[in-house]
Structure formats: structure tokens, C-alpha cells
N, C-alpha and C positions, 0 to 999 in steps of 0.2 A: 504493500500500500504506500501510495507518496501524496503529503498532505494537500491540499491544493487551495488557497484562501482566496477568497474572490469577494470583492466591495464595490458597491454601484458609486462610483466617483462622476457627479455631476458636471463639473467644472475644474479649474485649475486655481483656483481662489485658495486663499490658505489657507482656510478653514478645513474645505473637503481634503487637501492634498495632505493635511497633519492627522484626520481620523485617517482618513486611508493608511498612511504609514502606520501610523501607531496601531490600529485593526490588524494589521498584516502583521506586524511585529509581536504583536502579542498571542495570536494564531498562533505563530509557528517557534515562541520562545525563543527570540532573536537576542533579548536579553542578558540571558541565562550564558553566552557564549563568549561574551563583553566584557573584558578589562577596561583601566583609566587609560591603561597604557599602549593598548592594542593600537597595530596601524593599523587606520580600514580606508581600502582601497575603493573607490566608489565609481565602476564603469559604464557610463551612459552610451547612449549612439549620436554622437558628432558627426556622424559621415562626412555633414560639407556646411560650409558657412550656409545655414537657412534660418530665417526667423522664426519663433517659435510658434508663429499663429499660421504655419505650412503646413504642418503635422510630418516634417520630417524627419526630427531631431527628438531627444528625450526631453520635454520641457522641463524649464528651469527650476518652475516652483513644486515639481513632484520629489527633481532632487535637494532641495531645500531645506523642504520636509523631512527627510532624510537624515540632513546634517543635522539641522535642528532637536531632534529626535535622539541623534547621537552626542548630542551637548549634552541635552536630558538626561541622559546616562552616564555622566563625565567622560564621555570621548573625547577627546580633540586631536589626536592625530589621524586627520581625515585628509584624505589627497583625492581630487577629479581627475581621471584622466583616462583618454581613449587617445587613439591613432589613427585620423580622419582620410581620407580619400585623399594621395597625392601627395604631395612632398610632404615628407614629419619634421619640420623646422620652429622653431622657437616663433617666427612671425605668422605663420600658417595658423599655430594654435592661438595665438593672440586674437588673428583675425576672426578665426573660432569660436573661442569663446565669448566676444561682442557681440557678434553676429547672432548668433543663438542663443542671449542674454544670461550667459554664465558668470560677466564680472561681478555682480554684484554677491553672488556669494561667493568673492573671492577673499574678504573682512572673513568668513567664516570656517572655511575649510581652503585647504594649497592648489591651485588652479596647477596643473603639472607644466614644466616648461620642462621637465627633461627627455631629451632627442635623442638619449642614448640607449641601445639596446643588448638584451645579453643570447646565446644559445644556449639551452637544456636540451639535454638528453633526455627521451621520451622510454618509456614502458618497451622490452624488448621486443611484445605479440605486436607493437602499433608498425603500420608502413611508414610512415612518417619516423625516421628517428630521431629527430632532431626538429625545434621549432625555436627561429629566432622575436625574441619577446621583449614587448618595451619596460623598463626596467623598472617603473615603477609598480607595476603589477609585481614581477618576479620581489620584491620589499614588503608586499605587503603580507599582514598576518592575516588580513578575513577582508574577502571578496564580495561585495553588491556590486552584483552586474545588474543593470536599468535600460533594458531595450524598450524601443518604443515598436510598438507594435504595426506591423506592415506586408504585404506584399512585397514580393522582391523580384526580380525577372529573371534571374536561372534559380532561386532556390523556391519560387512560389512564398516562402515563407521566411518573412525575417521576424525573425522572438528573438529567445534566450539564448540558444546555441549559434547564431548566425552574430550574434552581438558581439562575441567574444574573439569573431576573426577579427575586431578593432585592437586586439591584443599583439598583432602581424605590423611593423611599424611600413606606413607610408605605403614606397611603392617597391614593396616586396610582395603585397599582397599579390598584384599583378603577376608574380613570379609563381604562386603559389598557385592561380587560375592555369596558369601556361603547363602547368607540371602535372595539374590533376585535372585536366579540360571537361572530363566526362562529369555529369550532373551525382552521378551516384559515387564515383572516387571523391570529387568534391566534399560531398556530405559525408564522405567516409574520415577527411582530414578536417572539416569542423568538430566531428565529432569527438577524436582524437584530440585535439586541441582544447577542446571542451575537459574529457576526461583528465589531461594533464593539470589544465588550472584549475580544476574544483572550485568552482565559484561556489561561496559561501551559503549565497540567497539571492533568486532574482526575483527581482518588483519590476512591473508589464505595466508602462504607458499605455494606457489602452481608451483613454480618454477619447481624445481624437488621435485616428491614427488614420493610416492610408494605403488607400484600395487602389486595384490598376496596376499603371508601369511605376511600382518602388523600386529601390528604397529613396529615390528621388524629385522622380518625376511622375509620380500618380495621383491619385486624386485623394484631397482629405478627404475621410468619414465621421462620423460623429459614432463613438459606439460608446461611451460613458460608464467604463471599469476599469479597475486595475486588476491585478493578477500578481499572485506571492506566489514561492512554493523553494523548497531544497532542493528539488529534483526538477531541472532545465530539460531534461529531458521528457517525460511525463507532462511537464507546462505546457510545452511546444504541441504534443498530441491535443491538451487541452482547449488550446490557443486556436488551432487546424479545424480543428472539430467546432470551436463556436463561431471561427469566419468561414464554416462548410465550404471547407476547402478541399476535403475529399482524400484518397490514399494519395500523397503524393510521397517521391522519391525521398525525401530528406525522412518522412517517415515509414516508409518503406526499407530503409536502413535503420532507424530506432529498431524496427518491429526484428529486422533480421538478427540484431546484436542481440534482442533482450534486454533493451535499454527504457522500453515502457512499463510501467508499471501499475496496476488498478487505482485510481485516483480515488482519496476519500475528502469531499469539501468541506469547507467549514466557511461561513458566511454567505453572502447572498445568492439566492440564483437567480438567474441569469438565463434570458431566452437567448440561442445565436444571431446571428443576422448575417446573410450573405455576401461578400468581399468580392468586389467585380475583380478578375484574373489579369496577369499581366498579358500584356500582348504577344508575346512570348511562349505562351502555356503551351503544351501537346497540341494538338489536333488527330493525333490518332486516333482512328474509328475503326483498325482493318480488322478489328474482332467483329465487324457489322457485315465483315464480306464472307461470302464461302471460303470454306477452309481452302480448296484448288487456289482462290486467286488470293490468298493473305502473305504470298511472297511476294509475287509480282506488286502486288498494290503496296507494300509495306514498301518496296527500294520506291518506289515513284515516290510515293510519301515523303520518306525520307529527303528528296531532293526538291521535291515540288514545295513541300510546306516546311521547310528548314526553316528559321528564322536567321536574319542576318541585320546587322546594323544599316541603316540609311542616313546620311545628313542630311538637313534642308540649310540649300546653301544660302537663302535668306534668311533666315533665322542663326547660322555660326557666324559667331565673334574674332573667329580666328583665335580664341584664346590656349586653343593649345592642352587642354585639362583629359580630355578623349585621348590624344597622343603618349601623353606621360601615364594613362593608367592602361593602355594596351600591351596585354601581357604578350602577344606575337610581335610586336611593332610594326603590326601592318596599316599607319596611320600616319599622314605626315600634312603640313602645314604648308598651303601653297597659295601666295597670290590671298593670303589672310583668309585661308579657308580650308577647313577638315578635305582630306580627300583620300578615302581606301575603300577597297574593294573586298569580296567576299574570299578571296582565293588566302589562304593561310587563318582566316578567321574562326575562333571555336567557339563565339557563340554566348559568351560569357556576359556579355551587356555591361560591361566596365565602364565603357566609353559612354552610354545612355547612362550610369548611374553618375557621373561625374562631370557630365553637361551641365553648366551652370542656368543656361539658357532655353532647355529642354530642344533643342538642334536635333538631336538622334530620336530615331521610333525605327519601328520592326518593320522590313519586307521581307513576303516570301514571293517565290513564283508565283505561284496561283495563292489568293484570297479569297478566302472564305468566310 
């Protein structure tokens, strides 16, 4: 059984966002776990400079709540920090944290400006043996990770475990696309990554989050909860399951490890509400054909309904942000405008998640 706390959080006001923490915390006897002297590591989803009223970003005042929460219990060694989309530099986080109205609890808990990273050795069973980690995390004694709840366009599903590849500094992540291209190897080295950091406890923006092409460019929702639990794993099923989101591959690998486990709730329930899909999603149907023609139609498939990045060359900035996170570098900057092709491309939507300008959306051959 893995706990699962769930509170109808109306708003972002500080009222609801300090019941909400403290409901969740005392659910799950967050307490109980808490020295004066303990560092706690607090990881949100920064992805990319957006303001918090986008629903891209973990909003400010849920992690606030937090800290606050953590004074309450004479905490004060408290550090923010994640590893956003594109270069990991001291001005990048700056930019960051403004943008996404983090300075102000920066009076309360250490805003991170550290850009240095370490490598650990992982578990011998994992494929991954090695994961280089930004150093303030590898420091800290007890982990809240704080994903904001989302759609994502190769994982379907950004929560808990998808949160934590913000632990991958900059643009290494890009490295880490290019190595594991396939959707299900992917979720096989989040998961690993996951299991190595043991994040303490994660608490789910789930306020307003965002449906569509995530984790950047999709549409906010209003869905008015958060979500606690020990087990990121189990969360993420839970999280699938109330934006019926359906079996997809990230938990189609939970389910293969034995990583899910019978959730038992404690606070509100909570009816789902459907999560419009990125653009991106499958389109396989050839379980709808005769079995004779489900080869033949599956390679068509496969090359007809691929998905591949497109620019719209009126809408790029030439900024160049698509370039720096393409993990094949098949992207280059010409005449102040994105310009690559589909030939070397796997598919990974880096360059849509890190458009500042939403420039990039999904072609296939045939549209459906």
C-alpha cells in the first residue's frame, strides 16, 4: 500500500497553499522525519523563465508554503533548486527565478546559484551506471520534489518522476535524450534516476496545470488539487489515472518493474477530468485492422504518422534555445531562423519544449 493525500486547493492564495501543505504534511508525518539541523533540498519545475499565471512552472506561493511550514518546525537550512532547460549558469537561474516569481522567497530559504555538478555511481542491476547530478541535491539530507502537474510531448506525463530529470544539469539532458531516444528506454532512465535520488516526499501543483503540447507550450487547465504521497511512483499512476490519461509507456514500465503499488487515500476525493493529449500522442489503431494486414499497416504507420518537429518561420526569433537543446544537433540558425529537417531527428520534442515563443508544433505525413 502507498499513502496517497489528496486536498481540493482552490487557489494559490496563502491561505489554501499553507492548509494544503500542512494537510499533506501531517497525512503523511512529514514531521516526524525533521531535525533543526536537517538540509532540505526543495525541487520544483523551473523548466524555462514563464510566469506563474502560464501554469508552467511550480508556482511560487505552493513552494512558500513549504518553506514556511519548514520555519514552523525550526528548519532553516532550506535550498530551491532545479536545473532548467539550456544552459545551467549563475545568470540563466537569476533570470529564472524572476521570471517565475521565486525572488521573493529568496529572504527565506537559499535561491541555488550553484552550477556545479558531481557523478555517482548508480545500483549495479540499473543500465545507466552513472548519473551526473547538480550538487546541491547530491548535499542535501531530505528531498521535496514539487512538480507541477502537466502533459508532456514524448512522456505524455510530466509529475513526480519526470520532475526529477531537473536533477541532469543544463544541457546534458539533451545528451541523455540522444542516448536513450526510444520512449520506453527513456522512462526506463527516469526511473533509475528516480530510484537513485529517493526523493523524500513529493507535493503535485495541481492547481492549475497544463493540458496539450507540455511541458511548455500547452494549454492551462484549471483542475484545483494538490497531490502528496512517499511513493512518486504510485503518485504518477494516480496523477494518469485522474487526467485519464490511459496505459501509457512511462506506466507501462512502472507496471513492468513493480514499481506501482495499491494506493490507500487519505483526504479529499476527487472526481478526474480529462487532459486534452499532446500532439505528439500515438495514433496507432492497427489493433483495429485484420491481423493479415497489422504488419503492412503498422511500417506505413510508423512513417506516415511519425511525428517530427516543424518551425513556423514567422513566428522564430532566431533565438537559438531549439539549437542548444537538440540532442542530435540537427538544428542550426540561419538568416535569424531555426532551420532542420527530419533526417537524424528522434523525436524527443526538446526543441518544442524550449521555444520560448511556441515557433515549433508536430507534422506528420498524413493528419489525422
Amino acid at each position: 500500500m502507498s499513502l496517497i493525500s489528496i486536498q481540493k486547493t482552490p487557489d494559490y492564495s496563502s491561505k489554501a497553499m499553507e492548509l494544503a501543505v500542512k494537510t499533506h504534511f501531517e497525512a503523511l508525518g512529514v514531521a516526524a522525519d525533521l531535525k533543526k539541523d536537517t538540509k532540505v533540498l526543495i525541487k520544483p519545475n523551473l523548466v524555462s523563465p514563464r510566469k506563474p499565471d502560464t501554469a508552467t512552472t511550480t508556482h511560487p506561493e505552493f513552494v512558500f508554503a513549504v518553506v514556511k511550514w519548514l520555519h514552523a518546525h525550526g528548519v532553516r537550512n532550506i535550498t530551491i533548486a532545479d536545473s532548467p532547460g539550456g544552459l545551467y549558469t549563475p545568470q540563466t537561474l537569476k533570470n529564472t527565478y524572476t521570471v517565475c516569481g521565486y525572488n521573493g522567497i529568496g529572504a527565506f530559504a537559499a535561491l541555488n546559484y550553484d552550477t556545479s555538478w558531481q557523478t555517482v555511481h548508480c545500483d549495479e542491476s540499473f543500465r545507466n551506471k552513472t548519473f551526473n547530478i547538480i550538487t546541491p541535491i547530491l548535499e542535501a539530507d531530505y528531498i521535496i520534489n514539487m512538480p507541477k502537474l502537466k502533459t508532456h510531448g514524448m512522456m505524455t506525463l510530466s509529475g513526480a518522476v519526470k520532475n526529477m530529470f531537473g536533477s541532469v544539469p543544463g544541457i546534458q539532458k539533451p545528451e541523455m535524450h540522444y542516448r536513450w531516444p526510444e520512449i520506453n528506454d527513456f522512462a526506463d532512465m527516469l526511473i533509475e534516476l528516480t530510484m537513485h535520488l529517493k526523493p523524500n516526499i513529493t507535493l503535485v501543483d495541481a492547481v492549475e496545470s497544463m493540458e496539450g503540447n507540455g511541458p511548455n507550450s500547452g494549454s492551462k487547465k484549471y483542475a484545483g488539487v494538490t497531490f502528496a504521497s512517499r511513493d512518486p511512483f504510485t503518485l504518477d499512476k494516480v496523477m494518469a489515472d485522474f487526467m485519464k490519461l490511459g496505459s501509457i509507456p512511462m506506466l507501462q514500465e512502472y507496471e513492468r518493474m513493480g514499481l506501482i503499488k495499491t494506493p490507500e487515500y487519505i483526504g479529499d476525493a476527487v472526481e478526474g477530468t480529462g487532459f486534452k493529449l499532446p500532439d505528439t500522442a500515438s495514433l496507432d489503431f492497427t489493433d483495429k485492422v485484420p491481423k493479415f494486414l497489422r504488419g503492412p499497416a503498422k511500417r506505413f504507420m510508423e512513417k506516415a504518422l511519425h511525428p517530427v518537429p516543424k518551425v513556423s518561420r514567422r513566428k522564430c526569433i532566431g533565438c537559438g534555445k531549439c539549437a542548444e537543446s537538440c540532442p542530435p544537433h540537427i538544428i542550426i540558425i540561419k538568416n535569424r531562423k531555426a532551420k532542420f529537417t527530419s533526417k537524424g531527428c528522434i523525436s524527443c520534442f526538446c526543441c518544442q519544449e524550449m521555444c520560448p515563443v511556441h515557433a515549433i508544433s508536430v507534422k506528420r505525413m498524413i493528419n489525422l
